[in-house]
N, C-alpha and C positions, 0 to 999 in steps of 0.2 A: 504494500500500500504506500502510495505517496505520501510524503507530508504535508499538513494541510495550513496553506500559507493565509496569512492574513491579508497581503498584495500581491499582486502576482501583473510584473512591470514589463509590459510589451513594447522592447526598442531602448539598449542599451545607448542611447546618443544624450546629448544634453540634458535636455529635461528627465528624461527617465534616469540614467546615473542621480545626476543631481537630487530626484522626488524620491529614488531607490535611499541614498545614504541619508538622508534627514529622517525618513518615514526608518529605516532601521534603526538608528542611533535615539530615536522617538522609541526603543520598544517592542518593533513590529518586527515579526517572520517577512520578509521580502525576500523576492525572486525575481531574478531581470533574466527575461529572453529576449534574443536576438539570432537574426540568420545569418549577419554578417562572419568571416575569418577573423577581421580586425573589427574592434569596435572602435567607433570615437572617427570614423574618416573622413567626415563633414568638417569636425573640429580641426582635426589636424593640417586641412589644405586651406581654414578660413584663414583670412588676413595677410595672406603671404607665406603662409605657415608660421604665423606667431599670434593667432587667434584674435581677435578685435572683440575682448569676450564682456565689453562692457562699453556702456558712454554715460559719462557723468553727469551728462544733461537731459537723460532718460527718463520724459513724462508720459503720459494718456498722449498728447497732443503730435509725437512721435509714430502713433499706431494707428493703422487703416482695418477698418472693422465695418460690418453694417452698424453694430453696436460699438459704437466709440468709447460709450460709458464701460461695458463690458472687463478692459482692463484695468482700471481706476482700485478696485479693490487689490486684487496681487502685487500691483505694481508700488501701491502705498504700504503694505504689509511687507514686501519683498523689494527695497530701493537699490538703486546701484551700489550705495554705501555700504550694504550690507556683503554684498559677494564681493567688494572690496579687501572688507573686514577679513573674508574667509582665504582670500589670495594672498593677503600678508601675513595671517597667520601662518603661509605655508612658502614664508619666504621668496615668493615669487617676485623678482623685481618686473616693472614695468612702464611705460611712458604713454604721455598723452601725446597724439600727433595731429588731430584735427577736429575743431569743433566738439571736445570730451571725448572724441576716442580711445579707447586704451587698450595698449599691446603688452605683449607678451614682450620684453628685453631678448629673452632667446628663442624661447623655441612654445608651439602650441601644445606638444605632449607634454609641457608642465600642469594646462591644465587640464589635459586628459589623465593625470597621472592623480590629481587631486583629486578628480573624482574618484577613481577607483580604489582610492587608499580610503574617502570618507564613508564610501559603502563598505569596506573592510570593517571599519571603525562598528560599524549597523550591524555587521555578521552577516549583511546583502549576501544573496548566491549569484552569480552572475553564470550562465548557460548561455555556451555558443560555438560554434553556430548551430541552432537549432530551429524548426521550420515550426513556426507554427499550424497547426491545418483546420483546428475549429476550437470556435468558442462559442459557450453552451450557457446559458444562465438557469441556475438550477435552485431549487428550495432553500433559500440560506445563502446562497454563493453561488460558483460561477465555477466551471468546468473548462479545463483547456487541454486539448489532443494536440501533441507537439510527437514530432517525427524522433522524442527519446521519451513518450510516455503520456501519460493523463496527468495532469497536475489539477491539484484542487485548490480555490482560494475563496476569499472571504469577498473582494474585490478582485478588479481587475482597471488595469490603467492602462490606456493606448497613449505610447507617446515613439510611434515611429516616424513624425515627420512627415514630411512633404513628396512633390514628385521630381522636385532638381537632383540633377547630376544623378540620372540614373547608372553611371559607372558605376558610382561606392553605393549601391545594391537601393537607392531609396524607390520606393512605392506608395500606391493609395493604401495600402493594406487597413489603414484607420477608417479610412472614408469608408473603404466597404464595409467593415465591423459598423461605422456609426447606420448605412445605409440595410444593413442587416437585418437591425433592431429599430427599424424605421424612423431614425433622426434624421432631420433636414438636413443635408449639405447645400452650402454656396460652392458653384463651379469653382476650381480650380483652375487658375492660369499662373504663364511665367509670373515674375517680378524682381527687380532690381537684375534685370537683365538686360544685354544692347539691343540696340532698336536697328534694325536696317533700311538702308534706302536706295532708291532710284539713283543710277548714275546721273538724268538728269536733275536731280535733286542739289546736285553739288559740282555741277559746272561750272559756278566760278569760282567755287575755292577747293578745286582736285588737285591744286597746286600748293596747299597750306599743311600737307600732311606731318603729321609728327607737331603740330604747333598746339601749345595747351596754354589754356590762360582761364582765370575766372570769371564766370556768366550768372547773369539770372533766367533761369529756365522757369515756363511756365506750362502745366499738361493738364488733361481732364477739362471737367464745368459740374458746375454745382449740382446740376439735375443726374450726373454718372454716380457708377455704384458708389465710387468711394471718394466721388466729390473731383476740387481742383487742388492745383498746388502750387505753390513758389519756391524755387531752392536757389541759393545761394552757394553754386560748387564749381567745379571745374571743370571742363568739358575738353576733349581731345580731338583733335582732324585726323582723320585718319582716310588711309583710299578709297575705303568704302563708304563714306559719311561721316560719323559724331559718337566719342564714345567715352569714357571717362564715367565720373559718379556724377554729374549733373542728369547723362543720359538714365543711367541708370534707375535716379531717383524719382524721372519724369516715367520712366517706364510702369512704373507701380500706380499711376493712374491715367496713364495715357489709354485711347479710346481707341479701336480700329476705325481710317478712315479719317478719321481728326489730326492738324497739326499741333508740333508743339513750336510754344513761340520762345525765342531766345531776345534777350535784351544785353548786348552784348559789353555795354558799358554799366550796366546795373551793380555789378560787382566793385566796381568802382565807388559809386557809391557810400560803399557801405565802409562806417570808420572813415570816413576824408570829408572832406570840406568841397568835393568836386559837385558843381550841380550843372547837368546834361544841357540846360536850355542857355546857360551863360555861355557854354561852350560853342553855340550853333550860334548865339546871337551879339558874342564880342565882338565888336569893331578893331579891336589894337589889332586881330588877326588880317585885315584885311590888304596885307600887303604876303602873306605867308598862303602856298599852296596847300591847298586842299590836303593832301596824302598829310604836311607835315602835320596841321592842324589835330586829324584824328590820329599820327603815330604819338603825339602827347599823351594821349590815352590808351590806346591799343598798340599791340605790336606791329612794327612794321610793316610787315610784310600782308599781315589782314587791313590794315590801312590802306597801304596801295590796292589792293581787293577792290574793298568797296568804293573809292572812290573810281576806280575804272568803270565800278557796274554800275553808275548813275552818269558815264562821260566825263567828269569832271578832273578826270588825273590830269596834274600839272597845269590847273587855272588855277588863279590866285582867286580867292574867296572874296576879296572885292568883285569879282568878275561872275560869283555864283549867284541868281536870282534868289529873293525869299522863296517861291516857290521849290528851286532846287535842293535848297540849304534843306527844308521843311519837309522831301522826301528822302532826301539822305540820310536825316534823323530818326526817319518812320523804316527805312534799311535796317539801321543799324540797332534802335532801340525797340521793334519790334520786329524781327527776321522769322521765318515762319517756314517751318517746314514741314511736310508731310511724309512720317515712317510708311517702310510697305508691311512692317511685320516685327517680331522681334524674333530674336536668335532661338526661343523654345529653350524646354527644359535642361538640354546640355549642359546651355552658359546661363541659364536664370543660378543666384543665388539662395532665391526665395520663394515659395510658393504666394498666393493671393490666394482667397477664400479657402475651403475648408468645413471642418463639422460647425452648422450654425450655432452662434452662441446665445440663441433665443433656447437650444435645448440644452444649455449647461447652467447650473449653479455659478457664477462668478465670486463668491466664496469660497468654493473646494472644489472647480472643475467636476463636481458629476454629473451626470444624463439625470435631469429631472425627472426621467419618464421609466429610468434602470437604475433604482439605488444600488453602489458598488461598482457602477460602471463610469470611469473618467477618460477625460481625454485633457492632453497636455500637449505645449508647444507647438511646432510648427501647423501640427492638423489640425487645429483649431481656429476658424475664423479671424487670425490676428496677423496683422505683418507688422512688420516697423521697418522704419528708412533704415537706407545704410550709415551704417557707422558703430555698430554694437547691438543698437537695440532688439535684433530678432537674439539675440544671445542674453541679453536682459531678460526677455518675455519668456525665455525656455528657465530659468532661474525661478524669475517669481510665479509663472502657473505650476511650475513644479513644489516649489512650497507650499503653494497653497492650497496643493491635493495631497501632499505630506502632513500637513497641519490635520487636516481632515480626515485620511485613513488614522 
């Protein structure tokens, strides 16, 4: 006969380690299955390989949900400060590099190495690779047939993630479980993945490749699933179009069919004393060409760009109409382009929708509708932008269904 576990944790990755060694060191018989050879692979290739396992400036207003509110609970119970605490407890040195990001100093198996040690801590079983083939909700508890046996548990917590980077083995396998036992899912698409495009999308800057600078990107509209956006990142030319974490960021609510708009000097903006309409309407420039006017602001070489795509390379801006002045501004501070698609699962780093969070407790992640039954992290209706935050939300829904087994 098996032993009969009081969790029984489907998907050795982030959140499941994590809800595994709190929920054991909390007391409880846990059990972690997974079908992977290696666990932790998602972890180990985030950031560079030195994991981006946190940002410091990680709120609600970070996360794309149909239910916005939805993470407000975990996220305040479970803040970044906290899995800080737990990363310097364990000696981990590491650095901010952008916007509160925060890396790993060496390497990302330090903190796949934390978790495995704080599930040790719990007496967590970790089993793998092992298949699981059915799960059963039974009188009491919940029944699971796995390709080394039956196990028996009190609960049961799906936290296998998402459908990116099907290499390191990820699947819907949650979605079906939720669709199983008839909880709603929201589709499932890329996110914070590249957007591609039309060669003539980029006709006149196929010649700006390799040039990165910061933009303000804007994607979506209010009336789409998950609404519109503004970010404030850095965006890269590349032969095939635009790619960088601006792209990325706009990918998570851009619409098929919809452009996103770029404001190329908007980053400028921000922190300076530069204001765009003084720029277009000083007179001291008007003895100064066109190109040098906007290489004051932009790089060179997209300077000479844009003012070829309006005619005006090498007039002196004494010589540019209002009218002219007034579309070159509307070029360059609203530039507009339309993706054909995005790259799919391969290069997505994040899923979008998931098990809907009208059928979860946002207190302790369980199926309102199957007590004993949770779901955690990435398969759960939550994204968050790039920079840490999907690695935040795998931390705090995993507490918060720890707390609660």
């Amino acid at each position: 006969m098996s032993k009969y576990w009081d969790a029984i944790i489907i998907g050795g990755g982030a959140a499941g380690l994590f809800c595994a060694g709190i929920a054991g060191q909390l007391g409880k018989k846990v059990l972690v299955l997974d079908h992977a050879d290696v666990l932790c692979e998602k972890i180990r290739i985030s950031g560079g390989g030195r994991c981006n396992f946190t940002n410091l400036h990680s709120s609600p207003a970070n996360f794309l949900s149909l239910n916005p509110n939805f993470v407000k609970s975990a996220l305040a119970r479970y803040p970044a400060k906290e899995f800080i605490k737990l990363v310097q407890s364990y000696r981990i040195d590491y650095h901010e590099k952008h916007q509160g990001q925060l890396f790993c100093d060496e390497s990302a198996h330090q903190i796949i190495q934390m978790l495995l040690s704080e599930c040790k801590k719990g007496g967590v079983i970790v089993k793998h690779p092992v298949t699981v083939q059915e799960i059963k909700q039974e009188t009491g508890g919940w029944s699971v047939s796995t390709s080394a046996g039956i196990e028996k548990s009190k609960s049961v917590v799906m936290a296998t993630g998402g459908l990116p980077v099907p290499a390191i083995g990820a699947t819907a396998y949650a979605l079906d479980i939720a669709k199983q036992f008839e909880l709603m899912v929201v589709d499932p698409r890329p996110a914070l993945v590249p957007l591609s495009f039309t060669a003539d999308a980029f006709a006149n800057l196929n010649e700006l490749a390799g040039l990165s600078l910061p933009i303000r990107i804007s994607s979506g509209s209010k009336g789409a699933r998950y609404g519109a956006c503004r970010f404030n990142e850095d965006v890269l030319l590349t032969h095939k179009g635009l790619s960088g974490p601006a792209v990325l960021q706009a990918s998570s609510y851009w619409i098929e069919g919809e452009a996103v708009h770029i404001d190329w000097l908007g980053a400028v903006e921000v922190g300076s004393h530069f204001n765009c309409d003084e720029l277009f309407n000083n007179e001291d420039n008007r003895l100064k060409l066109t190109e040098t006017i906007l290489a004051s602001v932009l790089p060179q070489r997209l300077a000479r760009s844009f003012a070829q795509q309006k005619n005006l390379l090498g007039r002196k801006w004494a010589e540019v109409s209002k009218k002219d002045r007034q579309a070159l501004k509307e070029l360059i501070t609203n530039w507009s382009v339309k993706p054909a698609g995005t790259l799919g699962w391969k290069k997505a780093e994040v899923m979008l929708g998931g098990v809907d969070t009208k059928e979860l407790d946002g207190q302790s992640m369980m199926s309102k509708k199957h007590p004993g039954l949770f779901f955690i992290g990435e398969c759960v209706d939550v994204t968050g932008h790039l920079g840490g935050h999907n690695f935040q939300w795998a931390w705090a829904s995993g507490h918060a269904c720890a707390q609660a087994l």
